[in-house]
C-alpha distance (Angstrom), angle and dihedral (degrees) to the residues before:
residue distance angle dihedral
X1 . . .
X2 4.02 . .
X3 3.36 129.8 .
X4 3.86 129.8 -73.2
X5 3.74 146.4 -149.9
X6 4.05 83.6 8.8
X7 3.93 84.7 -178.0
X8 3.71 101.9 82.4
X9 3.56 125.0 124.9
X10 4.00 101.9 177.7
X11 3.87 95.7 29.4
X12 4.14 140.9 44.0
X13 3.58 113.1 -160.6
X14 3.69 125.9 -176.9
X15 4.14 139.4 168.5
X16 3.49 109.9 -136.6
X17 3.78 130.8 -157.4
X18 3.56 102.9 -83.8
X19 3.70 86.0 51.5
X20 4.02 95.3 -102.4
X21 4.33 112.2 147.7
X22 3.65 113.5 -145.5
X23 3.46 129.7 -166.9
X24 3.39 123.9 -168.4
X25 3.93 127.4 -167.9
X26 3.80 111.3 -148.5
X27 3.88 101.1 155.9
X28 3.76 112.4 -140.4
X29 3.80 111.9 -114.5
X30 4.15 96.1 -1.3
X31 3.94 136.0 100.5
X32 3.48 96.6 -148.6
X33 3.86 128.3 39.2
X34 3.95 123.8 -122.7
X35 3.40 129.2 167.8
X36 3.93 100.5 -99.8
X37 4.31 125.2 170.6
X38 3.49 96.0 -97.7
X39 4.00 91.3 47.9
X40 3.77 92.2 43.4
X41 4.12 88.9 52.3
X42 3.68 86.8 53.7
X43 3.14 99.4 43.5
X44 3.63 85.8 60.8
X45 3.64 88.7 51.6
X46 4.18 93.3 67.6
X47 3.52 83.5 42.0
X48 3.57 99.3 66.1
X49 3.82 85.2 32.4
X50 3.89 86.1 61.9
X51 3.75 97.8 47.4
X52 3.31 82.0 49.3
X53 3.85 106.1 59.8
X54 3.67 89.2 29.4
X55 3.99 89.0 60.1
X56 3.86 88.6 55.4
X57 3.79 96.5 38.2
X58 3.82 104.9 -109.4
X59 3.67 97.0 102.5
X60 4.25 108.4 76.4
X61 3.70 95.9 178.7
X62 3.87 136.4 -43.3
X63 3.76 136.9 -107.6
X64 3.92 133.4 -147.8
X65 3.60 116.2 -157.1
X66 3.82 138.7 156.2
X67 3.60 124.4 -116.3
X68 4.09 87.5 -162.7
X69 3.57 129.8 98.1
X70 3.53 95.6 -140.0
X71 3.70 112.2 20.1
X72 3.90 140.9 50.9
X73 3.61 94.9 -169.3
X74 4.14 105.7 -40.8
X75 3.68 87.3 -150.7
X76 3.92 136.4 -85.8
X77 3.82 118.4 -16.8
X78 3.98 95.2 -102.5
X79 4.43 85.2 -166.1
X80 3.65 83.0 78.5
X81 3.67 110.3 51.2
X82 3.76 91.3 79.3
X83 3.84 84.2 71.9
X84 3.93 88.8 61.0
X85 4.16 93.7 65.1
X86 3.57 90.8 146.8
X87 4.15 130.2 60.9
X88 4.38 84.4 -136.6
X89 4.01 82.5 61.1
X90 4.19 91.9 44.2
X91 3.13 90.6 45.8
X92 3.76 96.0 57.1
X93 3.64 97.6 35.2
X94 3.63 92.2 54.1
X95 3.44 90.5 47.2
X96 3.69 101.7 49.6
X97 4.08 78.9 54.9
X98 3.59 100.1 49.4
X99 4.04 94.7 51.7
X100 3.90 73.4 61.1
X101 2.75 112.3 63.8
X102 3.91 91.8 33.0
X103 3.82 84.8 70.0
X104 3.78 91.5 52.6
X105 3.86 86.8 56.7
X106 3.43 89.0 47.9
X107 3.80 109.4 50.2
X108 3.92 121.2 120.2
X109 4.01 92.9 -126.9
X110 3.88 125.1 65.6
X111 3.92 111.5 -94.9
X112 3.52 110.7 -153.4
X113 3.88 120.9 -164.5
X114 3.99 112.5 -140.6
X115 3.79 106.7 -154.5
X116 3.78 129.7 -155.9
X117 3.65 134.4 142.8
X118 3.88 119.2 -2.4
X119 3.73 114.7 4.1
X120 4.09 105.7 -176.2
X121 3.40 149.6 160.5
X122 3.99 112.4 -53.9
X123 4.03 77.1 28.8
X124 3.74 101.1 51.5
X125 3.53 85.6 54.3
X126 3.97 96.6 63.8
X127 3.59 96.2 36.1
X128 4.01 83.0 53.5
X129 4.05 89.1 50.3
X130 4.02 84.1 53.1
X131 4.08 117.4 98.5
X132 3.89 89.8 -131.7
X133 4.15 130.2 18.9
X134 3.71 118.8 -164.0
X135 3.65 127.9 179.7
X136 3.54 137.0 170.2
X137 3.50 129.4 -115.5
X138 3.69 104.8 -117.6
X139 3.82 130.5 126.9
X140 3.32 92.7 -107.0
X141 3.62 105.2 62.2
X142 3.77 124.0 79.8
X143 3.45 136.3 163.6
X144 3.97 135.2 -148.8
X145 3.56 157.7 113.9
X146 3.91 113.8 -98.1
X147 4.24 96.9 163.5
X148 4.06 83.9 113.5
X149 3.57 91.6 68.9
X150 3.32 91.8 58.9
X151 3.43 96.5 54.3
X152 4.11 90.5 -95.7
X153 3.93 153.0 80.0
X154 3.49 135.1 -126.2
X155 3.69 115.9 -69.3
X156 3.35 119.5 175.3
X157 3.95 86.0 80.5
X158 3.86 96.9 -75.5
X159 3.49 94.1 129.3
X160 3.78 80.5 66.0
X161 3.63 108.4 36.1
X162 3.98 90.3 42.6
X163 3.77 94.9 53.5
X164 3.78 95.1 49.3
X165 4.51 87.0 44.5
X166 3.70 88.1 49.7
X167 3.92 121.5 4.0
X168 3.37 142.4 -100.1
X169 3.43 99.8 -74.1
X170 3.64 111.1 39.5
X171 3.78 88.3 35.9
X172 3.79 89.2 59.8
X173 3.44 96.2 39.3
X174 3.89 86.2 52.9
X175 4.02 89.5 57.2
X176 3.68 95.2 29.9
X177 3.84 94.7 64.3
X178 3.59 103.2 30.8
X179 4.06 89.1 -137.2
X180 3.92 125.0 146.0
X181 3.22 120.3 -117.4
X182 4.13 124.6 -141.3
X183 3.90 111.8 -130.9
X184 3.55 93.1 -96.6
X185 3.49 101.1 62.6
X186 3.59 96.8 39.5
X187 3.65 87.9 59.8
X188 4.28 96.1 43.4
X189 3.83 84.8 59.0
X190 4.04 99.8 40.8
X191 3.55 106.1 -114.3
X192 4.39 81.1 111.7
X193 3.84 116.8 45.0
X194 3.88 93.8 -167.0
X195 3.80 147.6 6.4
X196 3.47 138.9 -151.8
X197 3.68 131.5 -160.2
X198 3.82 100.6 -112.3
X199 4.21 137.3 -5.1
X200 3.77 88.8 -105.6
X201 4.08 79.4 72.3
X202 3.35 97.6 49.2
X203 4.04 100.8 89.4
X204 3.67 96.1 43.8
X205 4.26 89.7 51.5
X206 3.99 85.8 41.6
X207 3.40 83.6 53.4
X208 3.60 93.7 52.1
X209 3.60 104.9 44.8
X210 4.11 96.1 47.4
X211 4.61 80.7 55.5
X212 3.41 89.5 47.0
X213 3.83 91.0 45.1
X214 3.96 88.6 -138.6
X215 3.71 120.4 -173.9
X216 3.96 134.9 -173.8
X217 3.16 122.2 -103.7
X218 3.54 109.9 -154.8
X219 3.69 142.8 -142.2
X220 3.72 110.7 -14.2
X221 3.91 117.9 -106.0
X222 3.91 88.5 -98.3
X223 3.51 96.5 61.6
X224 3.54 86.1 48.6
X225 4.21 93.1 66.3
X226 3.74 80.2 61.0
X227 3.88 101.1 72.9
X228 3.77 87.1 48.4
X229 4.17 116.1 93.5
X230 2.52 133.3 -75.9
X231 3.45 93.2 32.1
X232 3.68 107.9 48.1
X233 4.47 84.8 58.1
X234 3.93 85.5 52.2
X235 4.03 93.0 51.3
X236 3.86 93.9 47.1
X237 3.34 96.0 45.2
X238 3.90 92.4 55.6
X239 3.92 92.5 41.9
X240 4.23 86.9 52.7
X241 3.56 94.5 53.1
X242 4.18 93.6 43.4
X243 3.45 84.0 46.9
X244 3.91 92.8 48.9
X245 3.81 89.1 49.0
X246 4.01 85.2 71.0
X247 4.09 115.2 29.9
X248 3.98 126.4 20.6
X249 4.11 112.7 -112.3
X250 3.90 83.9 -132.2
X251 3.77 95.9 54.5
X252 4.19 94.4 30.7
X253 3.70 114.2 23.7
X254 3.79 102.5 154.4
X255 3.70 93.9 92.2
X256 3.60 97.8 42.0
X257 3.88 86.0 49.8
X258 4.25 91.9 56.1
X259 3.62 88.3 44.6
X260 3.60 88.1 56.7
X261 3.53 86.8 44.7
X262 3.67 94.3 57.8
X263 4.03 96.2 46.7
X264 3.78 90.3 58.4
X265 3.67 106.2 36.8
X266 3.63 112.7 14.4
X267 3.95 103.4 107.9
X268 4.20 86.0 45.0
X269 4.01 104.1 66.9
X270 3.81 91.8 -172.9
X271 4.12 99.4 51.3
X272 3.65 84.9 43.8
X273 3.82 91.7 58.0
X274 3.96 93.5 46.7
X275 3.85 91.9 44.5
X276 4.08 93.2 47.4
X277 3.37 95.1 59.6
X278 3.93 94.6 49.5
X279 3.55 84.7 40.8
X280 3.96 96.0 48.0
X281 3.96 93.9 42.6
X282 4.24 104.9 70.2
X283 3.73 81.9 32.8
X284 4.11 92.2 66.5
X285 3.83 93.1 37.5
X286 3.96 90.0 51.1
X287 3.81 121.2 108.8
X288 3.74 96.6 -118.7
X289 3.81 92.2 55.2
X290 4.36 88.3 43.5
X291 4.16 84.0 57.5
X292 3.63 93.8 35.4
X293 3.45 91.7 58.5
X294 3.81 90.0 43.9
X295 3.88 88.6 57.6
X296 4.08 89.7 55.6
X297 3.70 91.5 49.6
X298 3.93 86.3 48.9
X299 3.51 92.1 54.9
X300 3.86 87.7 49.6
X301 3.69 89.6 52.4
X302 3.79 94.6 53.6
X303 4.09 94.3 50.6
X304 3.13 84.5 57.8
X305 3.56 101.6 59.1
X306 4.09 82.0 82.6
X307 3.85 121.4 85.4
X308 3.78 111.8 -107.3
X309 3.88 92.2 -140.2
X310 4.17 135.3 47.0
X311 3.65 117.8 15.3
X312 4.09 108.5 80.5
X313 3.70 101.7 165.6
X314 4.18 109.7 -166.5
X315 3.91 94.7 165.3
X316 3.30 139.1 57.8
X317 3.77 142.9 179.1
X318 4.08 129.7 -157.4
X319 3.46 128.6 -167.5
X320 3.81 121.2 -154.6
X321 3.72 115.4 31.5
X322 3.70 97.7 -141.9
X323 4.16 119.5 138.2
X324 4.19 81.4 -79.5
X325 3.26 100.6 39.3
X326 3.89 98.2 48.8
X327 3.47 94.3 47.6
X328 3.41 99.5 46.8
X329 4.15 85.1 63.5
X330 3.69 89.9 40.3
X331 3.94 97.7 55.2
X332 3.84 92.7 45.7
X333 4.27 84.3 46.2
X334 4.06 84.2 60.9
X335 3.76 85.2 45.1
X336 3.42 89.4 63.3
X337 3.96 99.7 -109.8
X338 3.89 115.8 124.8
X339 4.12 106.0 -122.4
X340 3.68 121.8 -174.5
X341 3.79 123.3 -157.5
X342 3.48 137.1 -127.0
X343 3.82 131.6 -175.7
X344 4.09 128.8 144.5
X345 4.16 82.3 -133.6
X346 4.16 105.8 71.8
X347 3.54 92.3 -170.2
X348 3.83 85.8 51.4
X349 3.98 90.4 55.3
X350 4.42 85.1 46.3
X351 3.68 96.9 50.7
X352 3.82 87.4 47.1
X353 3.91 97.4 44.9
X354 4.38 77.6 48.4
X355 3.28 88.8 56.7
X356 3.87 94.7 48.8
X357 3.30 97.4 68.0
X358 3.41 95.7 57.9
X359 3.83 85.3 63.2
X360 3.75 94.5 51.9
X361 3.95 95.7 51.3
X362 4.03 87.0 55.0
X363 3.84 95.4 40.4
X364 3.73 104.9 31.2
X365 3.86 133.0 56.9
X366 3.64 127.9 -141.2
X367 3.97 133.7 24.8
X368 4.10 86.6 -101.2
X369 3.44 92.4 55.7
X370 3.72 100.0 42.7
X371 3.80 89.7 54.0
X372 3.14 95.1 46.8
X373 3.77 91.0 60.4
X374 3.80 89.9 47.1
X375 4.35 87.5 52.7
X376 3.88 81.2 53.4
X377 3.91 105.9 54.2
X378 3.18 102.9 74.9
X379 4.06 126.4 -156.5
X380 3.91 107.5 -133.6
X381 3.61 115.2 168.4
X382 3.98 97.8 159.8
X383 3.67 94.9 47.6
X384 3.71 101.3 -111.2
X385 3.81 98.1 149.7
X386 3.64 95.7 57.2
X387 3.84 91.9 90.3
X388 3.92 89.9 59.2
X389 3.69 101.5 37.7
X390 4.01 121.1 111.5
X391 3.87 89.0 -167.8
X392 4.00 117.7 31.3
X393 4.18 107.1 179.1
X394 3.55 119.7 -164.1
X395 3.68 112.1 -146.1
X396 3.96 101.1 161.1
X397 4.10 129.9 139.1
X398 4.09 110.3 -56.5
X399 3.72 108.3 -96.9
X400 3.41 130.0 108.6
X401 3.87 108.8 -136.8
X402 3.87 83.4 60.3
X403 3.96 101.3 50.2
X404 4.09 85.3 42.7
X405 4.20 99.1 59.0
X406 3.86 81.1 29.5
X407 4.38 89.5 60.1
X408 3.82 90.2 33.3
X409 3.92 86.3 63.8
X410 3.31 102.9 40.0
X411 4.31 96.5 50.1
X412 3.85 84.6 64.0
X413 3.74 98.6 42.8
X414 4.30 95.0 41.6
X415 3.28 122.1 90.9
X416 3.95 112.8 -115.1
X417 3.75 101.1 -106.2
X418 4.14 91.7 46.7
X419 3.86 119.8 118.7
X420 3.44 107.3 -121.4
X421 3.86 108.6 -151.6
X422 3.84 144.4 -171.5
X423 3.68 120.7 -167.8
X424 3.88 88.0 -163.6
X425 4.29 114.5 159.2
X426 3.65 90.0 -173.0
X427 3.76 129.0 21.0
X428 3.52 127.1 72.3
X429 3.99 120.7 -95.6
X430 3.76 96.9 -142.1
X431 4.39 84.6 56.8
X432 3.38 92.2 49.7
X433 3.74 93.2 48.7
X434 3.51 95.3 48.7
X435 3.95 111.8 111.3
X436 4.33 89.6 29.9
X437 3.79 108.6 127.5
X438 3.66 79.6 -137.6
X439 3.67 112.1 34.0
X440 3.95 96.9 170.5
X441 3.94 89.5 65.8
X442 3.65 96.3 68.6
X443 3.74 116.7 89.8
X444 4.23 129.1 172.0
X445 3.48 120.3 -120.8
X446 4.05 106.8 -163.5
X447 3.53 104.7 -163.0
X448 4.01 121.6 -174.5
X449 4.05 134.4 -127.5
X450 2.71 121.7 -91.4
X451 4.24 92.4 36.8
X452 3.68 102.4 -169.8
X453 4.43 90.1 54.6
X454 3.86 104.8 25.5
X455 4.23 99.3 86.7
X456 3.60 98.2 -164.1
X457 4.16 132.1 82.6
X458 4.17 117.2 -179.5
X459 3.90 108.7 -136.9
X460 3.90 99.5 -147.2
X461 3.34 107.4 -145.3
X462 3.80 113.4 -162.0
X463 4.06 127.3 -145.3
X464 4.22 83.4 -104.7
X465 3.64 99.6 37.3
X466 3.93 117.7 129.4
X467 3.82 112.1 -127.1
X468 3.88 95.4 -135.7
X469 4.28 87.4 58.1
X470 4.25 85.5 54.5
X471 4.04 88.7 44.4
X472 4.08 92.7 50.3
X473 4.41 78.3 38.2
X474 3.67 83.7 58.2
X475 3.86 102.6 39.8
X476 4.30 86.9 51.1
X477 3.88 85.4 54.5
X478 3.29 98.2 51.2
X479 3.54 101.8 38.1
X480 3.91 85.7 57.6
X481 3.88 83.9 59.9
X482 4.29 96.3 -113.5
X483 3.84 113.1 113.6
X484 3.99 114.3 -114.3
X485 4.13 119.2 -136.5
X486 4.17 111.8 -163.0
X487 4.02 101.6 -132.3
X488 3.61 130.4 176.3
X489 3.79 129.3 -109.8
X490 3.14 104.6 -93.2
X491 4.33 147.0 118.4
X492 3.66 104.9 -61.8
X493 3.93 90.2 -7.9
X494 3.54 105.1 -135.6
X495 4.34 116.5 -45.2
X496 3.77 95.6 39.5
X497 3.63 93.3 46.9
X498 3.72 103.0 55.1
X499 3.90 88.8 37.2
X500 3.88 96.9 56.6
X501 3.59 88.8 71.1
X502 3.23 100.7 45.2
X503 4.05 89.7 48.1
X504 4.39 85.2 44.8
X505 3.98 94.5 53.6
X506 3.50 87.1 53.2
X507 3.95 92.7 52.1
X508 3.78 86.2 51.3
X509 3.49 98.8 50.1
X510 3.90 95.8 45.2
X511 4.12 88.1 45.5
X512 4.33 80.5 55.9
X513 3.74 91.0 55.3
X514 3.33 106.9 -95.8
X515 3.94 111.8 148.2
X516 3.88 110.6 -100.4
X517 3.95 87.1 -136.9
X518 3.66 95.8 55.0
X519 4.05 94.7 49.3
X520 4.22 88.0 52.2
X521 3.95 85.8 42.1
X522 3.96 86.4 51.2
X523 3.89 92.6 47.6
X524 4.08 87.6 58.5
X525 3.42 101.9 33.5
X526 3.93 79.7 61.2
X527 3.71 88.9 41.3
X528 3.47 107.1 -105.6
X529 4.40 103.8 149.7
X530 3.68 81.3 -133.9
X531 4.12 142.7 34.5
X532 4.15 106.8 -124.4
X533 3.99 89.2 -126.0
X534 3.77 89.1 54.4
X535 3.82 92.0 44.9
X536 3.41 96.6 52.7
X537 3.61 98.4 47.3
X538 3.70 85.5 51.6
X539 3.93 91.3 44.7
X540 4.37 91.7 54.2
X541 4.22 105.1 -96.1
X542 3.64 79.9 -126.3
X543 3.27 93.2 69.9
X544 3.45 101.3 36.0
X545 3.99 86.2 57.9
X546 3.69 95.6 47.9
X547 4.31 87.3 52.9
X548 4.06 86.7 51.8
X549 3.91 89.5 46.4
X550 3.69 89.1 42.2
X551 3.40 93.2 53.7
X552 3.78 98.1 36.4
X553 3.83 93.1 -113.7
X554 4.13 104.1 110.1
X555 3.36 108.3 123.4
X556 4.23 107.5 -97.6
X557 3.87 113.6 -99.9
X558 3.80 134.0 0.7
X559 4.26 102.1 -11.5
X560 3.34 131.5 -167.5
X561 4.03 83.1 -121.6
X562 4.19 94.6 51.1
X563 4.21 87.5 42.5
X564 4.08 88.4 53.9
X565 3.75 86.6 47.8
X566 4.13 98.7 47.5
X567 3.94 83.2 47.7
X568 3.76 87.3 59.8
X569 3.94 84.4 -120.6
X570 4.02 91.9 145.5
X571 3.96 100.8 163.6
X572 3.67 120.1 -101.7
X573 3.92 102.4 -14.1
X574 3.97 83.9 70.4
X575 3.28 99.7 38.5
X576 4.26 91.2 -112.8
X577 3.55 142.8 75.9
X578 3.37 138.2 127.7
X579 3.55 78.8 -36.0
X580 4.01 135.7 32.5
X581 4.14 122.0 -105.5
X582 3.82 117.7 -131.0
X583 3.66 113.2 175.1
X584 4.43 94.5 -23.9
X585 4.10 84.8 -49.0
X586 3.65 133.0 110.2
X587 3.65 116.6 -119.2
X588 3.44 107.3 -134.1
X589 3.88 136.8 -172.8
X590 3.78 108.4 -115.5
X591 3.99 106.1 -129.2
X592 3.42 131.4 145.5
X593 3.81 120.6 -137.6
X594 3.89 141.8 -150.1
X595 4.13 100.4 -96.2
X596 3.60 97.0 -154.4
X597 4.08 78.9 53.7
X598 3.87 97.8 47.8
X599 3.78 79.5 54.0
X600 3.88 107.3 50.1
X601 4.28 73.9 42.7
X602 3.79 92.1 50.9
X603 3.62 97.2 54.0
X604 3.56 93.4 39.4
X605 3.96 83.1 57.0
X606 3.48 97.5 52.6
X607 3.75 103.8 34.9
X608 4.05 89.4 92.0
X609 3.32 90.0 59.0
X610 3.78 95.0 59.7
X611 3.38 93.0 49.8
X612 3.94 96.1 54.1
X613 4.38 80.9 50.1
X614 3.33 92.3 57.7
X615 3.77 96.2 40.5
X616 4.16 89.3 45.9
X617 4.13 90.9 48.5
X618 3.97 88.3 47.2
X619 4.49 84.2 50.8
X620 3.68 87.5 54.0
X621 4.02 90.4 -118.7
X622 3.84 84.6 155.7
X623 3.62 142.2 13.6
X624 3.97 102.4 -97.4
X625 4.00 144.2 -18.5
X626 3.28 90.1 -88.6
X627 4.01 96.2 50.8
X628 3.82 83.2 55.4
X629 3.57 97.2 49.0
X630 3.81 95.3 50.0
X631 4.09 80.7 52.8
X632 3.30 98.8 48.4
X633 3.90 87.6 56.9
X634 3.77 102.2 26.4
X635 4.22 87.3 48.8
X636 4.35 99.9 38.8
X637 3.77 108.9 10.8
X638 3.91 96.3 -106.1
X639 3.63 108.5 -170.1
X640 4.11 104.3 -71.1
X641 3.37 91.6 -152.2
X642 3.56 103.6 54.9
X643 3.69 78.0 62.1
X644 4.22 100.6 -126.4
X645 3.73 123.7 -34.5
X646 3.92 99.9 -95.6
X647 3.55 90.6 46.7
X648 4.33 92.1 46.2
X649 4.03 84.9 46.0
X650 3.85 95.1 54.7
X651 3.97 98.6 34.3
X652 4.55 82.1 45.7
X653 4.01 84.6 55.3
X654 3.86 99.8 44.9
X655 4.04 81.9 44.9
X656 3.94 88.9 57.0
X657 3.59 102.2 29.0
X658 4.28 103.8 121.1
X659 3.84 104.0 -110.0
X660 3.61 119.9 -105.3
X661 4.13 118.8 -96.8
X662 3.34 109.7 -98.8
């Protein structure tokens, strides 16, 4: 049978000779695949197409399959949904979608869903409105539901369709959380009915299971008792308070909104379709979800600071295996790079290849894979790696001299193309360069503690340093998975120097009495993921008083801060700070506060820090506003959904400006 709908630009879709429709989704002019408007229209297009030739019996059954390498469809194209500023123009777009995907559901002829690469979100949702998923198992190909990120849920009936696949609980865990899923798990809770070894299977099992006209089955009948009552009330009201254990209703209320979703509707499939939708709708047009989708598109912006092409880096090498130092080699080890260690102190490079392994148990699954990450980090105490390395990072004690003979060594002993690196806080790039033959080759790579959680690394760029060594800077960062900003040489670059003040107006308002518990409560109620007194006991108060000093911040005179310090009260490490250590926790006095206080005190808090932003963008630390809002909350965890602090500064004014007389 020929060819049809030869038009396409995002899709191919053919008949075959046993009768068998495929469509394929191979956006135009993308890597990945989302579900965009022009991809959704023609989507529609092999729809009808399909009812079609299933009316007049040539059509047998219909197959879904990615023409990608990495993607099935990665979700909905999030470009678009600035288009949709009003919940009239949701509502219809969603719509329009949904009576989609309903008609998938309903066809005559099995659909089977053909799964490889990234299955999320917007696509999750069709391969759920499929009569049979199958993936493959390779490393590649993940499945989830990220819409809470983005300040969302599904909505295109997945809340549905994914509770009936795999039950209440996983399914809600699934959208609750936001995590993906590896093939194997998505098929021990339902959401995948079968999985073959790799995607050069798929077509043949596709094949297969449209013959066969195979269809899921669904939740078993035990997971069924639990969307009756009074067990479906119990369930919800653990998952709201684990979820309020991490994010604040006020500041996050998508998943408290689908867990209310799933108390009221979730053993009635049809109410719960009717009320997602009106629940999903003012939950897309809200603010949060408008700045948490600005946060996605600023992570977007920083991966692609790297250049797609040239610079593969596969090893590294690390000098100094301090805490940031050995987990700098230990986070690219899980990354897949092989890092060898150096450090004058053996027993420093042993209790930092210990630690290591820690890292791999939580990060990596399976004894073969854990060992295999062991083979790969490599003790190196004389340096002998060097020669091989495409990325050597110093991360040795903070003076100068030392980092100087340290570079001078290492330019002869590198091969040309390595990265040469300094994960400096504190001195000056263009100092540190200084007697290099080459001083253009040496970049800084600013790393953050803890490694393996903090996403963001600051490429120092010095006044002499070559473009091409910041692009291959770039390309290691990314290809590590962290997200690299482009900052300036400069005291505190940019992350340290607008959080000093931030950390110093807290010192000065706990040194003029006010409680340490209601300046951290302040911080969150504001949405900070940490309070500053907390943070600093956790970063060493040593260090946080040498940053202040550093940047000429510390409050003048004996401080509350520099009295801790003299005491040897670091923080956590000694057990003491501004608050006592039982067991790695703060002990904390349990008072409730005024909220409209802990607000006035939570801007108060922060309002240093926008002034250092707007100081920092005006220095030309980094490239734009927007570059220093996606540090700011890539580097300390600003609020996300205030959307950056330049950006929550000017939409706070418009908020307040007086309106204009009529």
């Amino acid at each position: 049978m020929a060819n049809e709908l030869s038009d396409l630009h995002d899709w191919r879709f053919t008949i075959d000779f046993e009768g068998i429709a495929w469509a394929t989704i191979d956006r135009e002019g993308e890597n990945m695949n989302s579900l965009g408007r022009r991809a959704t229209e023609e989507f529609g297009e092999i729809i009808q197409a399909v009812e079609e030739g299933a009316s007049r019996g040539e059509i047998k059954g219909l197959v879904i399959i990615s023409g990608k390498e990495s993607s099935f469809i990665a979700g909905a194209d999030i470009r678009e949904f600035e288009n949709f500023d009003t919940e009239d123009k949701i509502k219809d777009v969603v719509r329009q979608t949904l009576g989609l995907l309903d008609r998938v559901e309903r066809l005559r002829v099995p659909v089977v869903a053909a799964i490889h690469g990234y299955c999320l979100g917007g696509g999750l949702e069709l391969a759920l409105a499929c009569d049979w998923r199958i993936a493959d198992r390779e490393e590649g190909t993940r499945f989830g539901f990220p819409e809470v990120k983005l300040g969302i849920f599904p909505g295109l009936h997945g809340t549905v369709r994914s509770i009936q696949a795999a039950g209440p609980v996983d399914a809600m865990t699934a959208m609750l959380t936001g995590r993906m899923l590896r093939p194997t798990t998505a098929k021990a809770i339902g959401l995948i009915d079968q999985l073959v070894p790799t995607r050069h299977s798929l077509r043949w099992a596709a094949r297969k299971a449209v013959l066969q006209k195979r269809r899921s089955k669904g939740m078993p009948w035990w997971k069924k008792l639990m969307l009756k009552q009074p067990v479906r009330s119990l369930i919800a009201r653990q998952m709201r308070a684990k979820t309020a254990e991490k994010v604040r209703e006020e500041h996050y209320p998508a998943p408290f909104r689908l867990i209310d979703l799933f108390e009221r509707y979730g053993d009635d499939p049809a109410a719960m379709r009717v009320a997602e939708t009106d629940m999903f709708v003012p939950l897309m047009a809200s603010e949060t979800s408008r700045n948490l989708r600005r946060v996605f598109k600023l992570s977007e912006m920083l991966k692609a600071e790297a250049p797609k092409d040239g610079f593969k880096p596969q090893r590294v090498h690390v000098i100094g295996a301090g805490t940031m130092g050995g987990d700098i080699a230990a986070w690219c080890v899980v990354r897949g790079m092989q890092a060898s260690l150096q450090d004058v102190d053996e027993a420093q490079i042993k209790k930092a290849l210990d630690r290591a392994k820690g890292l791999f148990k939580k990060r990596l699954r399976g004894k073969p894979a854990i060992d295999a990450a062991i083979a790969r980090l490599i003790a190196d105490p004389h340096g002998k790696h060097v020669k091989h390395a495409d990325v050597i990072i110093e991360a040795v004690v903070e003076k100068l001299d030392v980092k100087q003979k340290l570079f001078a060594h290492l330019e002869k002993d590198a091969k040309p193309s390595a990265v040469l690196a300094t994960n400096t806080s504190s001195l000056r790039l263009e100092d540190i360069a200084k007697n290099l033959a080459d001083p253009g080759r040496l970049v800084g790579l600013h790393f953050f503690n803890p490694v393996a959680l903090l996403p963001l690394v600051e490429v120092v760029r010095g006044i002499g340093t070559r473009e091409e060594e910041v692009g291959k800077a770039c390309a290691f960062v990314t290809s590590i998975d962290k997200l690299p900003l482009i900052v300036k040489s400069c005291p505190g670059f940019l992350v340290n120097r607008v959080l000093a003040p931030y950390m110093m107006e807290a010192v000065r308002l706990y040194q003029e009495g006010e409680p340490r518990e209601k300046i951290d409560q302040a911080a969150l109620k504001f949405g900070m993921p940490m309070g500053p007194l907390e943070l600093m006991d956790m970063v060493g108060l040593d260090i946080a008083a040498k940053v202040g000093e550093e940047l000429k911040l510390a409050p003048s005179g004996d401080n509350v801060l520099a009295t801790l310090v003299k005491q040897g009260k670091l923080g956590k490490k000694t057990g003491e700070g501004f608050y006592k250590w039982v067991e790695g926790k703060p002990k904390r006095e349990d008072t409730v506060y005024d909220r409209a206080e802990l607000d006035r005190l939570g801007r108060e808090l922060v309002e240093p820090m926008l002034d250092e932003a707007e100081r920092a963008l005006a220095d030309g630390v980094v490239a734009s506003a927007d570059h220093l809002d996606a540090g700011v909350i890539f580097g300390t965890g600003f609020a996300p959904f205030r959307g950056g602090p330049l950006h929550y500064r000017r939409m706070d004014a418009r908020a307040n400006a007086p309106a204009e007389a009529a």
